[in-house]
C-alpha positions as CSV (number, residue, x, y, z in Angstrom):
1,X,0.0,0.0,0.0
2,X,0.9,3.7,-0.7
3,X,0.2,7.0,0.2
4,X,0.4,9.5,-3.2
5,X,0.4,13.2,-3.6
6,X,1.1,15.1,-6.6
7,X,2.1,19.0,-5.9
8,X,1.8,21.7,-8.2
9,X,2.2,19.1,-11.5
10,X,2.0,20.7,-14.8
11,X,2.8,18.9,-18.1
12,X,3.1,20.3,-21.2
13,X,3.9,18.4,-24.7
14,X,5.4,20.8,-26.9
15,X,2.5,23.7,-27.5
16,X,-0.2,21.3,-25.5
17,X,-1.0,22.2,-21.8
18,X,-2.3,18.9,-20.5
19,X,-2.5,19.6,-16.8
20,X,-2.0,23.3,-15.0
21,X,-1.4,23.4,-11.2
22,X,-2.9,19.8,-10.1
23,X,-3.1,18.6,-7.0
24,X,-4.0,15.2,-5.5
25,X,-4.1,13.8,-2.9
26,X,-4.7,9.7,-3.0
27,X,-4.9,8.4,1.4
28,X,-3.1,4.9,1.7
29,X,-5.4,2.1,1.0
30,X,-7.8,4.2,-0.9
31,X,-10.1,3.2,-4.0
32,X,-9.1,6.9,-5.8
33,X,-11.1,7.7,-9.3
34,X,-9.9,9.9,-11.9
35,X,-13.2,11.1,-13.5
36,X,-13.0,13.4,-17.0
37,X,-14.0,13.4,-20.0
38,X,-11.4,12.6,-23.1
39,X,-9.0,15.0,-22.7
40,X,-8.9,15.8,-19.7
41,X,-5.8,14.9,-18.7
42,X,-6.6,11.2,-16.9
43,X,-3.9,9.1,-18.8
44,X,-1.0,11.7,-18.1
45,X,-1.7,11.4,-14.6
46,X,-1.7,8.2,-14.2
47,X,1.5,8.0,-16.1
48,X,3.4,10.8,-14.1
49,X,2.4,8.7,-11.2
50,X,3.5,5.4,-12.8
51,X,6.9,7.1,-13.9
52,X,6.5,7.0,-17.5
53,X,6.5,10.7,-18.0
54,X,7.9,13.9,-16.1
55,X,6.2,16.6,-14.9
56,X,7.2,20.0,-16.4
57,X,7.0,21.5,-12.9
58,X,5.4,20.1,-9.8
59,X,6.6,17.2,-7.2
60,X,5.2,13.5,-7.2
61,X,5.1,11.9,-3.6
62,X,4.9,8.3,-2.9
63,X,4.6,7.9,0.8
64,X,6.3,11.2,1.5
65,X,9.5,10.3,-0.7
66,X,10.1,12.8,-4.0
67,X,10.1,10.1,-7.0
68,X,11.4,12.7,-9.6
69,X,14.6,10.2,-10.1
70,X,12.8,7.0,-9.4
71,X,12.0,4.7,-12.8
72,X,8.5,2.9,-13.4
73,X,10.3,-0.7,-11.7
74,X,11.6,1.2,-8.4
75,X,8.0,3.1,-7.9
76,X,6.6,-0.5,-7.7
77,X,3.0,0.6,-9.5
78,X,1.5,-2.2,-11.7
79,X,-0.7,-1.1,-14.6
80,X,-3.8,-2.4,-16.0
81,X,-4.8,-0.9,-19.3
82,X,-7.6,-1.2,-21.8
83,X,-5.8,-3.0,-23.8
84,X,-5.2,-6.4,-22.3
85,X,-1.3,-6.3,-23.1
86,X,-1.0,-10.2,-22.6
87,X,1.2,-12.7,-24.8
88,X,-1.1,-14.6,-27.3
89,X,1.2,-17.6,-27.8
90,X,1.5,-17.9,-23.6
91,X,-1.2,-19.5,-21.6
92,X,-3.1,-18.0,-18.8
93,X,-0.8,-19.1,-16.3
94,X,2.4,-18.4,-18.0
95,X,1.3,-14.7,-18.5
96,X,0.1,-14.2,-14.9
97,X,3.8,-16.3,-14.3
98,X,5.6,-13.8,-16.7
99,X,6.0,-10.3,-14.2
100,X,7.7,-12.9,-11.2
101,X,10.5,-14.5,-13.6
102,X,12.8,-11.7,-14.5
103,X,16.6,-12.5,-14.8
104,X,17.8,-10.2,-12.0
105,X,14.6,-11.2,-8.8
106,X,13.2,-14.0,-9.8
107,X,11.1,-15.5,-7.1
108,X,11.2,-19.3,-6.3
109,X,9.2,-21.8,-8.0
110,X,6.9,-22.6,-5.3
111,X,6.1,-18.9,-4.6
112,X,5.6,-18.1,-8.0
113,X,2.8,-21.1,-8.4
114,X,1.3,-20.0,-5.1
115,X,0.9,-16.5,-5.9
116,X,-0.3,-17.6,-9.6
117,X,-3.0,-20.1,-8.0
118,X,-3.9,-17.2,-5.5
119,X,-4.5,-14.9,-8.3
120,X,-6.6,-16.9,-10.3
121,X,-8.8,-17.8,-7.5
122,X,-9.7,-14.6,-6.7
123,X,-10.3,-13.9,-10.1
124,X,-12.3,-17.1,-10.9
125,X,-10.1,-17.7,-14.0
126,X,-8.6,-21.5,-12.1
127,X,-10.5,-23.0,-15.3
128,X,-8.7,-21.3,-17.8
129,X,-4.8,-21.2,-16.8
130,X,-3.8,-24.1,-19.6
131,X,-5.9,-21.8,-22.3
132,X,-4.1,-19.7,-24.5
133,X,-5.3,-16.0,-24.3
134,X,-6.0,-16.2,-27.9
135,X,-9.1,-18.4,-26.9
136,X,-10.7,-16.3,-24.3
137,X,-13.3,-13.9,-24.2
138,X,-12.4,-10.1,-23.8
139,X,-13.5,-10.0,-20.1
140,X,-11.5,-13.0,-19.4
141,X,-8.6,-11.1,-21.1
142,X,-9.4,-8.4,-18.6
143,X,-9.1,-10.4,-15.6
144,X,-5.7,-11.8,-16.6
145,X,-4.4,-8.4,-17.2
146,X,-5.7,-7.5,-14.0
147,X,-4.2,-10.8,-12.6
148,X,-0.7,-9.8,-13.9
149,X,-0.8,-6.7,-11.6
150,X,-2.2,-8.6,-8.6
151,X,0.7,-11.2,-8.7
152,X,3.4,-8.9,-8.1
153,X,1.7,-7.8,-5.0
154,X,2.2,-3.6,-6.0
155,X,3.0,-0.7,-4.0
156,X,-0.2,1.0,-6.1
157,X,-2.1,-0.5,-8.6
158,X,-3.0,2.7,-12.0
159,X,-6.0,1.5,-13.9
160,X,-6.2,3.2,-17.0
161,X,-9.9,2.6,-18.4
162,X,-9.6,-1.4,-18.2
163,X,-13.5,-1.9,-18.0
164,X,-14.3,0.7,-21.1
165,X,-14.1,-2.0,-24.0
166,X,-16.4,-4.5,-22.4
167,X,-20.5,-5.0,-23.0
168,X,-22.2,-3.2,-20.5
169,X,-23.3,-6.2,-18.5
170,X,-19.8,-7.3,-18.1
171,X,-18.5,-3.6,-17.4
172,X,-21.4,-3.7,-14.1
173,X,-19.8,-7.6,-13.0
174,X,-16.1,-6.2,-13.2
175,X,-17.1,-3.1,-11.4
176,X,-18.0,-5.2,-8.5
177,X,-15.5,-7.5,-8.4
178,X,-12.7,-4.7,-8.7
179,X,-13.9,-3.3,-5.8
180,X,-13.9,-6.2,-3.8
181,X,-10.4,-7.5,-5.1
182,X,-9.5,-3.4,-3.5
183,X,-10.9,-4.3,-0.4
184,X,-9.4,-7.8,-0.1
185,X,-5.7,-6.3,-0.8
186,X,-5.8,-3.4,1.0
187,X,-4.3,-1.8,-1.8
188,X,-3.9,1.8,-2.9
189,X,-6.1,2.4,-6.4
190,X,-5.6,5.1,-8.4
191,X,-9.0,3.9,-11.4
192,X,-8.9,6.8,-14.2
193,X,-12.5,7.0,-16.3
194,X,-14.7,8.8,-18.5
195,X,-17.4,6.9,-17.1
196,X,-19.4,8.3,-14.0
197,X,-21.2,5.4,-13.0
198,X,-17.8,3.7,-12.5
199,X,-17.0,6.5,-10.5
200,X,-19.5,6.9,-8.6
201,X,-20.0,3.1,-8.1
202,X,-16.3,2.2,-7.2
203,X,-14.8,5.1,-6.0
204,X,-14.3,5.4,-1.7
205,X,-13.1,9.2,-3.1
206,X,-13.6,11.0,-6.7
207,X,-11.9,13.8,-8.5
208,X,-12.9,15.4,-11.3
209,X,-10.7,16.4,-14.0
210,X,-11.9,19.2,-16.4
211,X,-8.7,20.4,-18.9
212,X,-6.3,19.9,-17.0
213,X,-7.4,21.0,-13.1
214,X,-9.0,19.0,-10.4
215,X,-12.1,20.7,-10.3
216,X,-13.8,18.9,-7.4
217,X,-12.8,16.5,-5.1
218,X,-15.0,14.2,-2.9
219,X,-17.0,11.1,-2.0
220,X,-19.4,10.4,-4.6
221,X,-22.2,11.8,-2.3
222,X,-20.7,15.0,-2.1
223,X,-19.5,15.1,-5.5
224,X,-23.2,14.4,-6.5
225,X,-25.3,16.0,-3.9
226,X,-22.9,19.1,-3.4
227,X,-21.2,19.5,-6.9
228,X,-18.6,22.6,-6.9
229,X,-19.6,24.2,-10.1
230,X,-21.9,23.7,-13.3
231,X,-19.6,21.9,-14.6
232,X,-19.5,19.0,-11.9
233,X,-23.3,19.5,-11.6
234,X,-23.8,19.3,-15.4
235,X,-20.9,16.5,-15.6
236,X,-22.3,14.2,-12.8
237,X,-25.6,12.6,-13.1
238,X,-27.3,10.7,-15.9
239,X,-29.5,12.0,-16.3
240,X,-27.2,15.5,-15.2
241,X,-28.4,17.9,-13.1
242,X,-30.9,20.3,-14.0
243,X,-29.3,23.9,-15.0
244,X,-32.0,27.1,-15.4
245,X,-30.9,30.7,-15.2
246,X,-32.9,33.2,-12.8
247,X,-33.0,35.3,-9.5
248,X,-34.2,35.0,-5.9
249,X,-37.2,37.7,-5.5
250,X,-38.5,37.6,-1.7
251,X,-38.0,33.8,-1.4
252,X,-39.0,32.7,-4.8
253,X,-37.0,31.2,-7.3
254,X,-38.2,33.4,-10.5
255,X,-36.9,31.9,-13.5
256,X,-35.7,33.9,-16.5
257,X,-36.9,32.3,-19.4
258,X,-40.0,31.9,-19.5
259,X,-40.6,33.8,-16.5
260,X,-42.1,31.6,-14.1
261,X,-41.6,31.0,-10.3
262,X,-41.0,28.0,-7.7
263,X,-40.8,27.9,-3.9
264,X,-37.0,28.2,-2.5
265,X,-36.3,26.8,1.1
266,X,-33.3,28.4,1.6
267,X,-33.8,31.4,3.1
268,X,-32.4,31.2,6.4
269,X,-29.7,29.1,5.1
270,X,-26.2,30.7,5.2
271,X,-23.9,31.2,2.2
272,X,-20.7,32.8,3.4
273,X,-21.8,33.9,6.4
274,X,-24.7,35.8,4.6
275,X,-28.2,34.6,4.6
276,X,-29.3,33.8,1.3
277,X,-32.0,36.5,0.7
278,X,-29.9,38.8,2.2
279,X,-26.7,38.3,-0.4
280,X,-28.8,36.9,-3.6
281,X,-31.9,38.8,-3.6
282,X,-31.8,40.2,-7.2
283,X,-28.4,38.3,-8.1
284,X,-28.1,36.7,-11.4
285,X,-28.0,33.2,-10.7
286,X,-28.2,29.6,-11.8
287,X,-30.3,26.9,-10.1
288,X,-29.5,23.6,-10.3
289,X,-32.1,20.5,-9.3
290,X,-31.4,17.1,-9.7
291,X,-34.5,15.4,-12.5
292,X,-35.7,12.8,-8.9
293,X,-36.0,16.5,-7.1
294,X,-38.8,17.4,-9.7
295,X,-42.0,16.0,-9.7
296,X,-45.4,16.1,-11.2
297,X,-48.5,17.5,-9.1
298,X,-51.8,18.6,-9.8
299,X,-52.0,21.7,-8.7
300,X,-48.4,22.2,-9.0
301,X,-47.3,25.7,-9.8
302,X,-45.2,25.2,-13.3
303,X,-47.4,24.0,-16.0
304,X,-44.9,22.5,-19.0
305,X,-45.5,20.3,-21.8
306,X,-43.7,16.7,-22.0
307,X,-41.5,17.0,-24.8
308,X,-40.1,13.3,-24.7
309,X,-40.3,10.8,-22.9
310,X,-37.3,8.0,-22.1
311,X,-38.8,4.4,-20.3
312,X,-35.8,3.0,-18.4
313,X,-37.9,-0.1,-17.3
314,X,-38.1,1.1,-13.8
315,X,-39.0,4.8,-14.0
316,X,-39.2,7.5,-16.7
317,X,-37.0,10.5,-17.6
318,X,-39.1,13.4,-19.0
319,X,-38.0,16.2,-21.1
320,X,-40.3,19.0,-19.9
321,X,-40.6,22.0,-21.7
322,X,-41.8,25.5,-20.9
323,X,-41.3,28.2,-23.4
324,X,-37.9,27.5,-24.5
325,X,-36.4,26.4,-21.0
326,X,-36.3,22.4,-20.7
327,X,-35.9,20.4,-17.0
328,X,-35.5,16.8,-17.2
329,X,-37.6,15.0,-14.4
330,X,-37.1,11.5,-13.2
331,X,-40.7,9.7,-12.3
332,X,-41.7,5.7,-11.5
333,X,-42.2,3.5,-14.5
334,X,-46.4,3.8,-13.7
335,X,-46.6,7.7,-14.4
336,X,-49.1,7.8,-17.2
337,X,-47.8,10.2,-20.0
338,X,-47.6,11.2,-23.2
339,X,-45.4,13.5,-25.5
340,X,-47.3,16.6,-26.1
341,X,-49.2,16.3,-23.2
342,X,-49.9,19.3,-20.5
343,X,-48.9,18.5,-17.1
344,X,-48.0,20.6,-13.4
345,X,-44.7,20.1,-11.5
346,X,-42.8,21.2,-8.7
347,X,-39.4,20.4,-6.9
348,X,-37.9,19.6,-3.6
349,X,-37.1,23.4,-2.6
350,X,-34.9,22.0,0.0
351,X,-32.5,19.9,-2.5
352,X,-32.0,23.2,-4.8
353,X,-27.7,24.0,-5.3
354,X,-27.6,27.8,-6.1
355,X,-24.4,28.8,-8.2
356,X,-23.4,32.3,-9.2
357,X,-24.5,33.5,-13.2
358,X,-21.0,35.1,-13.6
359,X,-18.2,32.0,-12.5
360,X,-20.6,29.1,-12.3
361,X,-19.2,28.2,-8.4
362,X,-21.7,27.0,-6.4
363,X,-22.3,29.3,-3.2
364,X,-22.3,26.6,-0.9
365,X,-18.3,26.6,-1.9
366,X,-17.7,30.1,-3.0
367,X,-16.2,31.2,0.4
């Protein structure tokens, strides 16, 4: 296990700024998630921390030590890729074998079979170590990859994507397993992804990259109930959180376009030190509500139109439209709609974020 920090990294290749100023923080044991989109600046992290690149400026830690002189073999980091990066012409076992038999450490026969058996067990690939990897399946591919890291018993393992060319039913099985192989090792996991239901699934903490900065990092349930910016709030979420432009006009949320109103539970609540009518009243604003915080009501006081309709077996997602403004809403599977249609809605006043029109930072973290 390992404790990481990165200080101050930047990395630049030739003209190309891929990451300004990051810092991170991964705690020792720790299932860490590296969430952005492509771009971001995922896979050069995870390779300044594997060794495989330099930073431009900045400090990488690992455990406290400066590893600016340290290779990819002395940092002790194993890496599992998308691509499965296993020998075709070797069997199962003789791949997961391959990382313990270099010429200069090789371990002794009986530890080498031990840790191999080990391996495979936990990975439920024991049927398949006298198959070639040419024969198997692209998620058994995965879990010998991943099988190759686990053998060498790592400092850290860097997961670069590994789940992101599987079918989505083996993606959810993996996702599980992966954390439960974390939990059995005790091992320090630094998982990069551009997919937020990884993230938010496996991750014990979650930082999200956005060109090059952290711009948020958290718990999943702070990350999605407490998002930084719009850009978190809009990032996080499938469907993402609900973004409409408007004001705060004597404890009602008065929407800009169309101009139409909703109740807001937040004024005694303090932003800053400042109550909220007191420092927002009249502020150009941006107010952000998840699609399960809005809900349809007769008698509600927002009538929209339903301008699509998404069945996702157990509940809905509607588009709802007013004027030109849409709000995505997420209802049970029973709700009785159609495209077209008139209905009312509301929303959970107290579950509104507020962020500020001009940088997009939510109050709750403008301090």
């Amino acid at each position: 296990m390992a404790h990481i920090q990165l200080k101050n990294i930047s990395k630049t290749f030739g003209n190309h700024t891929a990451l300004t100023g990051l810092d991170l923080e991964i705690a020792d044991g720790e299932f860490f998630v590296l969430l952005g989109e492509t771009g971001a600046g995922k896979t050069t992290t995870l390779r300044l921390v594997a060794g495989l690149e330099q930073p431009s400026e900045g400090q990488v830690f690992i455990d406290g030590v400066d590893v600016a002189a340290w290779g990819a073999a002395e940092r002790d980091v194993a890496l599992v890729l998308q691509q499965y990066s296993l020998y075709p012409r070797y069997t199962v076992r003789q791949n997961l074998e391959f990382p313990l038999k270099p010429k200069s450490r090789r371990l002794p026969d009986a530890e080498i079979k031990d840790r191999v058996d080990r391996a495979a067990r936990t990975l439920r690939i024991e049927h398949l170590l006298e198959r070639k990897t040419d024969r198997l399946s692209g998620g058994e591919m995965q879990r010998v990859s991943i099988g190759r890291a686990i053998v060498r018993k790592p400092r850290v393992f860097l997961m670069d994507e590994p789940l992101s060319a599987l079918d989505a039913k083996l993606r959810e099985a993996l996702r599980t397993e992966l954390k439960n192989l974390q939990m059995q090792l005790g091992a320090t996991f630094l998982f990069v992804t551009h997919d937020q239901i990884e993230a938010m699934s496996m991750g014990d903490k979650v930082g999200v990259l956005n060109h090059g900065h952290i711009v948020q990092t958290g718990t999943p349930h702070e990350i999605y109930n407490n998002p930084r910016d719009t850009y978190v709030a809009s990032f996080v979420g499938s469907p993402p959180m609900n973004l409409v432009d408007g004001k705060l006009l004597n404890g009602r949320a008065v929407m800009a376009e169309p101009n139409f109103e909703l109740p807001f539970a937040g004024g005694a609540t303090t932003f800053g030190g400042l109550k909220t009518d007191a420092a927002t009243d009249g502020r150009p604003l941006v107010f952000g509500i998840r699609p399960e915080d809005v809900y349809l009501e007769s008698g509600a006081p927002v009538e929209a139109r339903v301008h699509d309709v998404e069945n996702h077996g157990v509940e809905k997602v509607l588009t709802l439209r007013v004027g030109d403004t849409t709000l995505r809403a997420t209802v049970p599977a029973r709700t009785d709609v159609a495209i077209e249609q008139s209905v009312r809605f509301a929303w959970n006043a107290d579950k509104v974020v507020l962020f500020d029109k001009g940088s997009g930072v939510s109050l709750r973290h403008a301090v």
